[in-house]
C-alpha positions as CSV (number, residue, x, y, z in Angstrom):
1,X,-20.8,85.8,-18.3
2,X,-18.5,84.9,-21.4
3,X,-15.3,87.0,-21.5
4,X,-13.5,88.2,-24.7
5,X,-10.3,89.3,-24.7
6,X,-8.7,91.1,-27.7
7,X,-4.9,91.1,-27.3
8,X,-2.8,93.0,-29.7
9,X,0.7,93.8,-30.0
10,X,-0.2,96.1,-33.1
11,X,-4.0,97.4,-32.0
12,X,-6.8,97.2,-34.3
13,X,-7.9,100.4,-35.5
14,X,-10.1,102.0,-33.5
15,X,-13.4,101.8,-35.2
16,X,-12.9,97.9,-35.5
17,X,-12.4,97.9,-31.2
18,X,-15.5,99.9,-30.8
19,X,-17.2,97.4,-33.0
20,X,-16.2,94.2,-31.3
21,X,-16.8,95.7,-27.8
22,X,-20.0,97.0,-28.7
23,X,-21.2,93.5,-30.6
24,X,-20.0,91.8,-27.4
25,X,-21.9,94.0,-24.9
26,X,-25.0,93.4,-27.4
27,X,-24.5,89.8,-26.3
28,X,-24.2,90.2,-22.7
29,X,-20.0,89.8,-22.9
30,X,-17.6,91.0,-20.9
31,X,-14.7,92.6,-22.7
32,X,-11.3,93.2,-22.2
33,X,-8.7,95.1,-24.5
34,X,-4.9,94.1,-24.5
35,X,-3.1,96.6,-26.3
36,X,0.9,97.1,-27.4
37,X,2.1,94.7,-24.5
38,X,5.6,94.6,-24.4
39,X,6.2,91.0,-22.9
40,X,4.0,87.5,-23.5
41,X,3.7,87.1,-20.0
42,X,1.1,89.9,-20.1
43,X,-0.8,87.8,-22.6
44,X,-0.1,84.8,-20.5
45,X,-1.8,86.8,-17.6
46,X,-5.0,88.3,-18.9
47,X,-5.9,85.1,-20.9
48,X,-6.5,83.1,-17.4
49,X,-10.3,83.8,-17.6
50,X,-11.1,84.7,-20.7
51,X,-13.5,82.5,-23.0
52,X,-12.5,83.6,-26.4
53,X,-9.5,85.4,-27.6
54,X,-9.2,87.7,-31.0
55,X,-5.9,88.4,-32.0
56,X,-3.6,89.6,-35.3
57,X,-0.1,88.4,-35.5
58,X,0.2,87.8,-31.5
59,X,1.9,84.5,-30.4
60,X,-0.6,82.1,-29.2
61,X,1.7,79.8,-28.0
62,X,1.0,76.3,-26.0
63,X,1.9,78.3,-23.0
64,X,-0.8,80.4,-23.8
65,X,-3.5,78.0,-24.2
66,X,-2.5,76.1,-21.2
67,X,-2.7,79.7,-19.8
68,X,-6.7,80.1,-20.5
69,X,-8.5,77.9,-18.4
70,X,-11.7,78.8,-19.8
71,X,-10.6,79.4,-23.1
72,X,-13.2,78.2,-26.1
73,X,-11.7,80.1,-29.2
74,X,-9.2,81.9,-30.7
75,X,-9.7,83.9,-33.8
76,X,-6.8,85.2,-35.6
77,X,-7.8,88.6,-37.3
78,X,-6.6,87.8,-41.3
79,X,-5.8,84.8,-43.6
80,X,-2.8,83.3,-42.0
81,X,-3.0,81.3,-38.6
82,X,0.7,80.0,-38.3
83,X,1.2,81.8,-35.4
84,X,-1.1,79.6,-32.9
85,X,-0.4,76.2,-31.8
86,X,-2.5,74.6,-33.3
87,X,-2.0,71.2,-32.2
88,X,-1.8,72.5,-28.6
89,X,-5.3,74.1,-29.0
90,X,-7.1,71.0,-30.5
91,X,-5.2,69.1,-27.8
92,X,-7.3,71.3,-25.1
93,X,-10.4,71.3,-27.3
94,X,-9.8,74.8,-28.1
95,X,-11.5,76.0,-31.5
96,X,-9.0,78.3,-33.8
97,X,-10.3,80.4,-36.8
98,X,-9.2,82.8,-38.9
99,X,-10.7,85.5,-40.8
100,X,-10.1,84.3,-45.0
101,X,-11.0,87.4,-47.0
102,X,-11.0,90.5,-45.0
103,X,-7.4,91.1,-45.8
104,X,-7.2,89.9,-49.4
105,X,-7.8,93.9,-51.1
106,X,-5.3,95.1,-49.0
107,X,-2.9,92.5,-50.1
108,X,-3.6,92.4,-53.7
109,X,-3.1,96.3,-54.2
110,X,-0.1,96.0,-52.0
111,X,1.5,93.2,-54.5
112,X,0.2,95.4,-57.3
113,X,1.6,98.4,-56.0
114,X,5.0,97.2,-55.3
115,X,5.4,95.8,-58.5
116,X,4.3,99.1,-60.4
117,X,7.2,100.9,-57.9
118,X,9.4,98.7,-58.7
119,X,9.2,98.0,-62.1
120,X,9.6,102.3,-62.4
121,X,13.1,102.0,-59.9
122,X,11.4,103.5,-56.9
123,X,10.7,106.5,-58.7
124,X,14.2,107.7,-58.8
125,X,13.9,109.5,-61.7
126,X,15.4,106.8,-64.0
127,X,13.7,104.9,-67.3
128,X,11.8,101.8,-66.1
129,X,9.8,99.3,-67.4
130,X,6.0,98.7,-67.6
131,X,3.7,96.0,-66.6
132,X,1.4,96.2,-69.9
133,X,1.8,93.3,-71.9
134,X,3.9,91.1,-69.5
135,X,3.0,87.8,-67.6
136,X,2.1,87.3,-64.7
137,X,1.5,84.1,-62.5
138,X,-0.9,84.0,-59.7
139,X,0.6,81.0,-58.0
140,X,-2.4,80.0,-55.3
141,X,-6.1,81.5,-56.7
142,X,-7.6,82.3,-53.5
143,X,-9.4,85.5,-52.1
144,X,-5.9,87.3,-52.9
145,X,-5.1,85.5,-55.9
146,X,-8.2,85.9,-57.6
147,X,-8.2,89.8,-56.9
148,X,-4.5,90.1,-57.9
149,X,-5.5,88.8,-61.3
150,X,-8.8,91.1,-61.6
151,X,-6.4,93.9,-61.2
152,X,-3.6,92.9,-63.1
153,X,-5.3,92.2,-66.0
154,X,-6.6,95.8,-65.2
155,X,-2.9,96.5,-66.6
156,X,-3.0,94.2,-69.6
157,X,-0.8,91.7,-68.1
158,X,-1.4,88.0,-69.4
159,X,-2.5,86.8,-66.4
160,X,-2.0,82.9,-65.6
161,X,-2.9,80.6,-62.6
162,X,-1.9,77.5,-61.3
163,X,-3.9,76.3,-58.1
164,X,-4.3,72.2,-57.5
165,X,-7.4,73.1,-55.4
166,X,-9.2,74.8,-57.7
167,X,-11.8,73.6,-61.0
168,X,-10.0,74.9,-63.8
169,X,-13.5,76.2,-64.9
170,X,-13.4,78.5,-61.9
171,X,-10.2,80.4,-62.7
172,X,-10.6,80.7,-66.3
173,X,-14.5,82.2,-66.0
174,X,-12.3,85.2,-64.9
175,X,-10.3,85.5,-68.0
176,X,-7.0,83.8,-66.5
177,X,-5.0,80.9,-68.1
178,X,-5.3,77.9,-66.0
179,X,-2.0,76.2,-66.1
180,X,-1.5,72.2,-64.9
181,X,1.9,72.6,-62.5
182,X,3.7,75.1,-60.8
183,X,6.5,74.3,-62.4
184,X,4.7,75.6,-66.3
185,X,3.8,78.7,-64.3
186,X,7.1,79.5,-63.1
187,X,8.6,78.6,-66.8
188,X,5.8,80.9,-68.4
189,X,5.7,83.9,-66.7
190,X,8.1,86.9,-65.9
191,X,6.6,88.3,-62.8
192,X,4.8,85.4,-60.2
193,X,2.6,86.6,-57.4
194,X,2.9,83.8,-54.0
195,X,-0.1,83.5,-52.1
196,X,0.7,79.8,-51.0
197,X,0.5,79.3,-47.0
198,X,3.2,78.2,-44.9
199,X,3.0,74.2,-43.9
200,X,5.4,71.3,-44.1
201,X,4.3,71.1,-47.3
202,X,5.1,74.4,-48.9
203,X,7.9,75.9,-46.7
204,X,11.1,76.6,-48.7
205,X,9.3,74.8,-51.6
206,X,10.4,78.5,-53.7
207,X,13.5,77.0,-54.5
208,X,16.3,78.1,-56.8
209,X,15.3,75.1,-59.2
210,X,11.3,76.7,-59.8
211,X,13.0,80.4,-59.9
212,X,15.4,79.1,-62.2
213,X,13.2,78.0,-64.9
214,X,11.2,81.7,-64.9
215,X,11.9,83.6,-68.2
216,X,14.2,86.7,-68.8
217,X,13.3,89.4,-66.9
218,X,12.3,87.5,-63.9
219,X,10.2,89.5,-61.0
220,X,9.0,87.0,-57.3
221,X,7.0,88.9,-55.9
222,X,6.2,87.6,-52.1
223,X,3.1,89.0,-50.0
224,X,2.8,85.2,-48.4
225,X,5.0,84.1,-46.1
226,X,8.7,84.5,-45.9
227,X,9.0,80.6,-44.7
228,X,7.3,79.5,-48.5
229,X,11.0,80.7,-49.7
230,X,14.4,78.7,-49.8
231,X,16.9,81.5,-49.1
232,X,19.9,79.2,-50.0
233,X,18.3,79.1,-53.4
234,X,17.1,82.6,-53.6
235,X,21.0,83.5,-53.0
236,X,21.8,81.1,-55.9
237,X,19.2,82.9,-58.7
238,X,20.7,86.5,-57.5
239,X,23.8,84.9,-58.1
240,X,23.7,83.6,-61.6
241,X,21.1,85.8,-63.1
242,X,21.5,89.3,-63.2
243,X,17.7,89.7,-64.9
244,X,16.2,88.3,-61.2
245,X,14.3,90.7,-59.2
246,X,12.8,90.1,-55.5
247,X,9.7,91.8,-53.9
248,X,8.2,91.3,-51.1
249,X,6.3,93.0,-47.9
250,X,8.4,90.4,-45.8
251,X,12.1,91.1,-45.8
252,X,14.3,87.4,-46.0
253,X,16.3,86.8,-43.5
254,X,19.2,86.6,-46.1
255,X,18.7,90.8,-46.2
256,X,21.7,92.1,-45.2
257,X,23.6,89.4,-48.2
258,X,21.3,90.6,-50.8
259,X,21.2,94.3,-50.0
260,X,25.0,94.3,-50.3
261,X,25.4,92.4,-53.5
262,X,22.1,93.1,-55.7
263,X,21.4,97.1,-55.3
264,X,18.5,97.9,-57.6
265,X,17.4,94.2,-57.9
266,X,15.3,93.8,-54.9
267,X,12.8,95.6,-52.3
268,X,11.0,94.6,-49.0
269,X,9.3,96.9,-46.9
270,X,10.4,97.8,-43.3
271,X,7.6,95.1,-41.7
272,X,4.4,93.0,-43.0
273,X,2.1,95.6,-44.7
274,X,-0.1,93.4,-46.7
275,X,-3.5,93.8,-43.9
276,X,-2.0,97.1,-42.9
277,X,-5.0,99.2,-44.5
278,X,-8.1,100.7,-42.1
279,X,-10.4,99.0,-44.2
280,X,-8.6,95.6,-43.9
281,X,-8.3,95.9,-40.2
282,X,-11.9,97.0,-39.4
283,X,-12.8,94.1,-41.7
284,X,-11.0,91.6,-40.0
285,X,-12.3,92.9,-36.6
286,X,-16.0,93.0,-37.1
287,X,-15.5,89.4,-38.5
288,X,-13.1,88.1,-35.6
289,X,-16.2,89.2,-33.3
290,X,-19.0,88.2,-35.5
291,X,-17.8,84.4,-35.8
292,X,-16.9,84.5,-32.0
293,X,-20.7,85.3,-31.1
294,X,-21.8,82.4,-34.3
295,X,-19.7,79.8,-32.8
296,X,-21.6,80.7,-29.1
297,X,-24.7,81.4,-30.1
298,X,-25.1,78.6,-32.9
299,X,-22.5,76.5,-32.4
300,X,-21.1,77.6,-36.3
301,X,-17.0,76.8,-36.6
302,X,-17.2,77.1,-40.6
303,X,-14.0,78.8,-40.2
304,X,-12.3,76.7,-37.7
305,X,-8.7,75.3,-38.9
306,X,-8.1,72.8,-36.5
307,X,-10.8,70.5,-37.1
């Protein structure tokens, strides 16, 4: 009998648990829940003899993997997957997916809905500004990017993209600007959404030369990854321009400096909120468990990221 093991610092809600233990009892699983552990060793522990693993933000670490003998596949529960070994897990011939899409709503209102509360000074009772009328960049057009745009242009922002990976055709079929480099986005636009990932490609590719060139008025606005950011250059655009404003669901590790210095001029929320709806986590649940029991049952990895 196949084990699954769901291990969660921060738990899934409820109804997305019943549905994964449910769908794996369907399929003749065993299950076993992991909840709010307060040390990896207890991961270490129960992934000994478990076949497949569903997590959220949980360390899979090469300790981990080594850990689970029988181990087949991990699923991370949302887009990212930064926080698995990969190489260690195709080293073991371990399959890892994630779950693209389930999350992107959540995240896309979120980025929405910080700008709108900041743009109005956190609703202190003071004139602000509106988001009718202004640009905005959607720098990565994926499942987040895409719906970012739907609803900014919900707003009447001028809403333009740039996304190397995607047909031009594609992004402007949704009434978006397609622009060639991420350096015309940044020089275009007043407010630019991140939705890159985090790889040795991207990480602290933000830098204060690409923040530099973004108009007056300049809003980043950051539900990606904090990693995508250079910080010594981020300190740098604070610095010379008093227009720049910083949002973000992941607070910089420069906080404490900026908070000090820029009052008014930035905002973060107290930890990652972008998947932090019901809907997104019940959605990334059912699909954790659903591409667990494709990959068994049919052998389908369509989502695997370690090919």
């Amino acid at each position: 009998m196949k084990k699954i093991l769901v291990a969660t610092v921060k738990p899934f809600h409820p109804e997305a648990v019943e549905n994964i233990k449910e769908k794996a009892a369907n399929q003749g699983y065993e299950f076993q829940l992991l909840e709010k552990y307060g040390d990896q060793s207890e991961l270490i522990d129960a992934v000994k003899d478990a076949d497949a693993l569903i997590i959220r933000s949980d360390k899979v670490t090469r300790e981990v993997i080594e850990a689970g003998k029988n181990l087949k596949i991990v699923v991370r529960g949302g887009a990212g997957y930064d926080n698995v070994d990969l190489e260690a897990a195709s080293e073991k011939g371990v399959v890892v997916m994630n779950t693209p899409g389930q999350n992107s709503n959540a995240v896309a209102e979120l980025a929405l809905g910080m700008m709108v509360y900041h743009a109005r000074n956190h609703f202190n009772g003071k004139a602000g500004t509106e988001l009718r009328g202004k640009t905005l960049g959607i720098h990565a057009y994926g499942n987040v990017g895409k719906l970012v745009a739907e609803i900014a242009r919900g707003f009447g922002m001028a809403v333009y993209a740039f996304d190397p990976f995607i047909d031009k055709s594609i992004i402007e079929k949704d009434g978006v600007e397609a622009l060639n480099t991420a350096e015309e986005l940044y020089s275009t636009c007043q407010y630019i959404s991140l939705h890159i990932p985090a790889n040795e490609k991207t990480k602290r590719s933000i830098n204060f030369d690409m923040l530099n060139k973004m108009p007056k008025g300049a809003t980043l606005v950051n539900t990606a990854r904090k990693e995508v950011i250079d910080e010594e250059g981020l300190k740098k655009v604070f610095a010379e321009r008093d227009d720049f404003h910083y949002i973000t669901d992941i607070a910089p590790d420069c906080k404490e400096e900026i908070a000090g210095k820029y009052d008014g001029r930035y905002f973060w929320t107290p930890k990652k909120m972008g998947a932090q709806t019901s809907e997104a986590n019940i959605n990334a649940g059912i699909a954790a468990i659903n591409q667990i029991i494709g990959y068994f049952e049919k052998g389908d990895n369509t989502f695997q990221v370690n090919k």
